[in-house]
Phi, psi and omega in degrees: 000137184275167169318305162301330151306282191351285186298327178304307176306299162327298156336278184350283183292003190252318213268148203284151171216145207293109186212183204248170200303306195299322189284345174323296195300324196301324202266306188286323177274026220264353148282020186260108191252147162323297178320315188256321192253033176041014166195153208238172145354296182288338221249320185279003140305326178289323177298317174319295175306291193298316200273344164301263200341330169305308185270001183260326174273359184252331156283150154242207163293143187281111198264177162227129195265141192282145194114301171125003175253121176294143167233139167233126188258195182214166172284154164296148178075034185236356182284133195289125191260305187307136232264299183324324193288309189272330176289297194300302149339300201307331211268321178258317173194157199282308168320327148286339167294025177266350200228010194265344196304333194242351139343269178317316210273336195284341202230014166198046183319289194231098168289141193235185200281097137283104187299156198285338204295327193276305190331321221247332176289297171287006166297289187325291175293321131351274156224077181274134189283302173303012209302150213210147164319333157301241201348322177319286183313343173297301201284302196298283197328339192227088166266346173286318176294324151226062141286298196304303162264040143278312179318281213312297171320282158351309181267332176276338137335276207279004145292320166300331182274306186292331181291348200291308190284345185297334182282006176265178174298185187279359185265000202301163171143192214280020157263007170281141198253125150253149193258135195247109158324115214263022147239054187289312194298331158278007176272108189261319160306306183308284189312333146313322168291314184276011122315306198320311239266311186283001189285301179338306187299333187275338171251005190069023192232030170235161195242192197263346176287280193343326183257333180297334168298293159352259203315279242286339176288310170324291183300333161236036142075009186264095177247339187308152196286029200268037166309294177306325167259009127313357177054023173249128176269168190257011158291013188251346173288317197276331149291006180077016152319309176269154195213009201205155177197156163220106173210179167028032161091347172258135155261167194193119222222132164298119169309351170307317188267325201294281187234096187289106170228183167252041147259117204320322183287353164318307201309321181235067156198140186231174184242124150226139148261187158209128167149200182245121151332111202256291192286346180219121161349087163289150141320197182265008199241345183101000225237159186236107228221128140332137152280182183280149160289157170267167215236340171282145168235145179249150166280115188263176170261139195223167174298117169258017164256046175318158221206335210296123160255332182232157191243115159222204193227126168254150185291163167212154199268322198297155169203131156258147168229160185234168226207108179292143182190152170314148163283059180309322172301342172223294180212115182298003165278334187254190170215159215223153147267144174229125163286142177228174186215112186034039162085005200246123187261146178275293167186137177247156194225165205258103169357296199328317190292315171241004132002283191292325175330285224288327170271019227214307180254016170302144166214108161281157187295139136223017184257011166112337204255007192005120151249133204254336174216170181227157156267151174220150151042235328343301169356302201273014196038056168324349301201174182245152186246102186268164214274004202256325175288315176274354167280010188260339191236030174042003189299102161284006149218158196227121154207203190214173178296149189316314199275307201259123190255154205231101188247160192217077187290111172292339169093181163250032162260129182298337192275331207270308180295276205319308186292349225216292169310326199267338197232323138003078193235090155195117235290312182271050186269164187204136160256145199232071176265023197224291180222093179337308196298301171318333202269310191299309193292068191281186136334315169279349172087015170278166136253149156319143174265352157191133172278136152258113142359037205255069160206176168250150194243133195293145192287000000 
């Protein structure tokens, strides 16, 4: 074959191609013969099939925990027992053995002694670009060593797609199509990064740009480091910036831009699709990028005697919708919430902002009591910032002076919370949808310099 066949088939075999989850083993394993590996095409699709499936009943969903780090929890009885079974795990993540237990016990019922020497000598020969009839005879000589890591690699692959869809909407599962390098398997870094990454997620120790980064890499099959000739800096990741990828014919969109609220878990559940994006602005990168927050804030005058002893939450009359839209104010690449009002735009303000709100300024009940109003202060100046006043003043960021606290009831309108988070510009801020007293009572034993409100408190 000449070089240029060469090279072309190598293109070939690099460039990601759209097939639906299930079809991943057919596609990656698809040199795997009986002859050489003790085990074929078919047998590691049947391993394909059982450990998603095992694992779409055994995860649960990816939550983001205050502080901004996901945990994906498991069902009881899924933590890995066998001392090998956790060695052999360990070599890709550690981490997966909290959720592998019935995986492992069904394709390696009585384990016998695999060297870590055979594991990492048929990685090698296996896809050595040069292989040759010596190494062939290698492989057949150590078929224990790669049986064991074709399982394995199988099975952690296919841990990796079921964590992917649990972080999608909810009909997501393996007739959803994403795009795969159909030589994935000889990339041993890539499959070690994606184990690192879903183990982590499995202990609560990944934050929501890492899994956002994840996905989004995982899904249109770009896991290669190509940022840089890609015209992306990869800070952008770690600023919370992208919210979005187009890329090898898949789109992938953050439930945030999709159905905008202030609920936290928006953050690590995506849309996947196959097509193009129509309705939101890409870079020059494919990337659905966030605008920058703006950086002037305005101060509205407020009462500098407050008279407020108790905080509670009240109706408002106002109703807005807000609207994912080009940043025409700044860089027409990027994207904005844009506020309206009876069809009249107010102001708009940056995914980014709230983002950081929702992993950063939450405050869930925890004493058990949802208390809907507190008594406070005189002292602490208490007073209300009504949401009519900051629609009044067009502002995409709002705050108040150092000496003064605030409550801003958003009500139980989702557009009113999400608007109240996005403009809100005060550092020591708490959000509420559950219980004032938790919201005052922080941890740190400070209170907030402002409540935002997301209930109606009973008349």
């Amino acid at each position: 074959m000449s070089d240029l066949g060469s090279a072309t088939i190598g293109q070939e075999l690099r460039r990601p191609r759209i097939v639906p989850i299930k079809a991943i083993p057919w596609i990656v394993f698809r040199h795997i013969g009986k002859d050489i590996h003790d085990i074929d095409m078919k047998d590691l699709a049947d391993i394909w099939d059982y450990t998603f499936n095992k694992l779409m009943d055994a995860l649960k969903r990816p939550v983001v925990q205050p502080g901004g780090s996901v945990l994906i929890s498991t069902e009881p009885g899924h933590m890995v027992e066998h001392n090998q079974h956790k060695e052999i795990l360990g070599r890709w993540s550690p981490g997966l053995a909290r959720v592998l237990r019935k995986p492992m016990e069904s394709y390696f019922p009585h384990v016998g002694t695999v060297s870590s020497e055979d594991l990492d000598a048929f990685a090698e020969t296996l896809y050595n670009p040069n292989i040759s009839y010596a190494t062939i005879e290698e492989a057949r000589a150590s078929r224990k060593g790669a049986r064991t890591w074709l399982v394995v690699t199988t099975i952690v692959i296919a841990t990796v797609f079921s964590v992917c869809c649990k972080s999608m909407e909810s009909d997501a599962g393996q007739q959803t199509e994403v795009a795969v390098r159909p030589d994935i398997i000889r990339d041993r870094k890539t499959i070690k990064e994606w184990s690192r990454i879903v183990g982590l997620a499995l202990q609560g120790l990944v934050n929501v740009n890492q899994w956002t980064e994840f996905m989004l890499k995982l899904v249109v099959g770009e896991w290669q480091e190509t940022e840089s000739s890609n015209g992306i800096d990869v800070s952008s990741y770690a600023s919370g910036a992208i919210f979005g990828r187009q890329a090898n014919g898949i789109a992938i969109v953050s439930d945030l831009l999709v159905k905008p609220s202030a609920c936290v878990n928006t953050l690590v559940t995506f849309h996947v699709a196959v097509g193009q994006l129509l309705y939101l602005p890409l870079d020059d990168a494919g990337y659905v990028r966030a605008a920058r927050p703006r950086s002037s804030t305005f101060l509205p005058a407020i009462n500098p005697h407050p008279e407020n002893t108790i905080i509670k939450s009240k109706a408002h009359t106002e109703k807005i919708r807000i609207d994912v839209d080009t940043s025409w104010e700044s860089d027409s690449r990027s994207v904005v919430f844009r506020v309206r009002e009876e069809g009249v735009c107010v102001t708009a303000f940056s995914p980014i902002v709230v983002s950081q709100r929702l992993q950063n300024n939450i405050a869930n009940c925890n004493c058990g009591q949802y208390l809907k109003n507190a008594t406070v202060n005189l002292a602490d100046r208490w007073q209300l910032l009504s949401v009519r006043r900051c629609l009044d003043s067009r502002a995409s960021r709002i705050g108040v002076d150092n000496n003064d606290r605030v409550v801003i009831n958003a009500g139980d309108d989702k557009s009113m919370q999400l608007y109240s988070l996005g403009v809100i510009d005060i550092h020591d801020m708490v959000y509420s949808a559950e219980c004032i007293g938790c919201a005052l009572n922080k941890p740190s034993g400070t209170a907030p310099a402002a409540v935002i409100a997301g209930w109606l408190a009973e008349d």
